[in-house]
Residue, then its C-alpha position, 0 to 999 in steps of 0.5 A: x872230902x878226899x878228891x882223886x883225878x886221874x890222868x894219862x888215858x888215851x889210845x896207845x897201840x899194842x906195845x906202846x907205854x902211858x903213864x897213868x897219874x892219880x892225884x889227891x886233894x883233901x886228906x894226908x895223902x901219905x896214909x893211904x895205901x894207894x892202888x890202881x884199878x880196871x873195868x874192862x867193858x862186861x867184866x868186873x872191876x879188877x886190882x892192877x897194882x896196889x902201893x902201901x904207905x911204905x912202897x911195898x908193892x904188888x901186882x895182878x899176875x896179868x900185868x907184872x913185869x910190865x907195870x909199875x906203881x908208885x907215888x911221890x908223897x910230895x906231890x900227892x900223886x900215884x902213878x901206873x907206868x904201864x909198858x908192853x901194853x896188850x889189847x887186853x888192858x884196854x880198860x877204865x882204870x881207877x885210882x884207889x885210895x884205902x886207910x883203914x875202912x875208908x875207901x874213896x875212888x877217882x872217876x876212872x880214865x880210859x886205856x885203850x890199846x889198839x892197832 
């Protein structure tokens, strides 16, 4: 059973950085493609920034340039730098982790961007 915590969410004021980390447990973490999710309240779950198994990356629109993904295959973890944070980011966020058809979520982690 693949296990995914995320940390790293709190109240940041517009501008501001966090760091998000997911962290794996219970599977070949190096296999799966690796993304970052939001939910905004009355919004619909959106991609932020999706990491292969080879560090390929992408990125929504609204966040590149400002965010960055990437993982430590050593550690098991994902990360989601995300500087120059707007009030529209404020958001759940949730790990993803995808291999094949397989996908698993973490229990999201709340951003919340705020003067």
């Amino acid at each position: 059973q693949v296990q995914l915590v995320e940390s790293g969410g709190g109240l940041e004021q517009p501008g501001g950085s966090l760091r998000l980390s997911c962290a794996a447990s219970g599977t070949i973490f190096s296999i799966y493609v690796m993304g970052w999710y939001r939910q905004a309240p009355g919004k619909q779950r959106e991609l932020v920034a999706r990491i292969s198994t080879g560090s390929t990356t992408n990125y929504a629109d609204s966040v590149k340039g400002r965010f960055t993904i990437s993982r430590d295959n050593a550690k098991n973890t994902v990360y989601l730098q995300m500087n120059s944070l707007k009030p529209e980011d404020t958001a759940v966020y949730y790990c993803n982790a995808n291999y094949d058809s397989l996908g698993y979520w973490g229990q999201g982690t709340r951003v919340t961007v705020s003067s």
